[in-house]
C-alpha positions in Angstrom: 13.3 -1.8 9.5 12.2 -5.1 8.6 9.2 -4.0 6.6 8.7 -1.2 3.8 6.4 0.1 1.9 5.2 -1.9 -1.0 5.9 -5.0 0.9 3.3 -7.9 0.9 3.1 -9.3 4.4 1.3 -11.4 6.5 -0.5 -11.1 9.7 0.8 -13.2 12.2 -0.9 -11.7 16.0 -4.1 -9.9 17.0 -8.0 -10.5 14.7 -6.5 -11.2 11.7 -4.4 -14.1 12.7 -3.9 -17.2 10.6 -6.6 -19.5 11.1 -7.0 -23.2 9.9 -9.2 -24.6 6.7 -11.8 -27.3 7.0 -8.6 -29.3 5.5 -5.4 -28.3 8.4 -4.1 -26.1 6.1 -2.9 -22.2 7.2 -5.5 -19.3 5.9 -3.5 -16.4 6.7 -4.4 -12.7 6.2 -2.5 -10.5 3.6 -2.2 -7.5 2.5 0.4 -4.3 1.2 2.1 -2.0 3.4 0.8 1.7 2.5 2.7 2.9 5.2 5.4 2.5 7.9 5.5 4.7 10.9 9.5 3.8 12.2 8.9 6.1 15.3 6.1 3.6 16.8 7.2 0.8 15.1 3.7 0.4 13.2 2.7 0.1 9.8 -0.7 0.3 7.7 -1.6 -2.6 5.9 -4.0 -2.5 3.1 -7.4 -4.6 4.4 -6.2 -5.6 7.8 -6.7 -4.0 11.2 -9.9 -2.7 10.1 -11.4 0.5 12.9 -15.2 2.2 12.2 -14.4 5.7 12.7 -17.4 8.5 13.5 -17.1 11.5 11.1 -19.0 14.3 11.7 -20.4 16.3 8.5 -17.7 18.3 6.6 -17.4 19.9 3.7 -15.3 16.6 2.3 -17.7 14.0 3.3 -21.6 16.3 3.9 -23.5 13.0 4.9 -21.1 11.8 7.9 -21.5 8.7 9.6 -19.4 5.3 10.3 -16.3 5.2 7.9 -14.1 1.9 8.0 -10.7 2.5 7.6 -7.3 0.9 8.3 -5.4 1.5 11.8 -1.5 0.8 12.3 -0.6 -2.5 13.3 2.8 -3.4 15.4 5.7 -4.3 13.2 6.1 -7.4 15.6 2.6 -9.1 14.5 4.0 -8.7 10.6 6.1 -11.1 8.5 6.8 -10.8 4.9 5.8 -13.2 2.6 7.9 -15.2 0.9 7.9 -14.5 -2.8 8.1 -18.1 -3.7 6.5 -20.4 -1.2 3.7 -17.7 -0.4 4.1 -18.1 3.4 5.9 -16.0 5.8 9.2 -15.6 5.7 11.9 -13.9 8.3 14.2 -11.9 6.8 18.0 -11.5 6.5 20.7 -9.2 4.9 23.3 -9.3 2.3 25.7 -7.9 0.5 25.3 -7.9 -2.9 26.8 -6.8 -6.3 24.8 -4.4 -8.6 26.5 -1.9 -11.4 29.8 -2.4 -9.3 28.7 -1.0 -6.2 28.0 -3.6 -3.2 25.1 -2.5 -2.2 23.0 -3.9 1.0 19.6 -6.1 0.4 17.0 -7.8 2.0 16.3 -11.5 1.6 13.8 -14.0 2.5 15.4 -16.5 5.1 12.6 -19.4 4.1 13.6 -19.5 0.2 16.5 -17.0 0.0 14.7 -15.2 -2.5 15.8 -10.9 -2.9 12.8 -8.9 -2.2 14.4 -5.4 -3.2 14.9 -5.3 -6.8 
């Protein structure tokens, strides 16, 4: 998987698409992954993707009503984001050296940057 959890990515497909600024430049929806879901290929992203739900009473939540919460979005309409240059990134794979162990990481194509520490 391309994503994790923890990850900061960026909305690239569906309602929360990048849009443009009254200046040309690229607003783009962020947010962190709470969640990845490998079997449908989704994740949860904190903020984006937004669903109101209708809850019935409980014992949990006794008033009820319209709760806004996030749904999964498809891992194809996410893109990391770059931990330099702040804009989405693809991402690659490397080997590298830690403790004397060569150990397999994840890298930002755009900058080159590691994103697992």
């Amino acid at each position: 998987m391309h994503i994790k959890q923890g990850d900061t990515v960026i909305v690239t497909r569906g309602k929360d698409a990048p849009t443009r600024d009254k200046n040309g430049n690229m607003v783009y929806t962020k947010g962190r992954v709470l969640k990845v879901l490998p079997k449908e290929n989704r994740a949860l992203v904190e903020g984006v993707n937004m669903v109101k739900k209708h809850s019935k009473p409980s014992q949990a939540n006794p008033q009820g009503g319209i709760i806004e919460q996030e749904a999964p979005i498809h891992l194809s309409n996410l893109m990391v984001e770059d931990p330099k240059s702040k804009e989405p990134s693809r991402i690659g794979y490397k080997m590298v050296e830690r403790k004397g162990k060569e150990v397999k990481v994840r890298y930002a194509k755009k900058s080159g940057e590691i994103l697992d520490k």
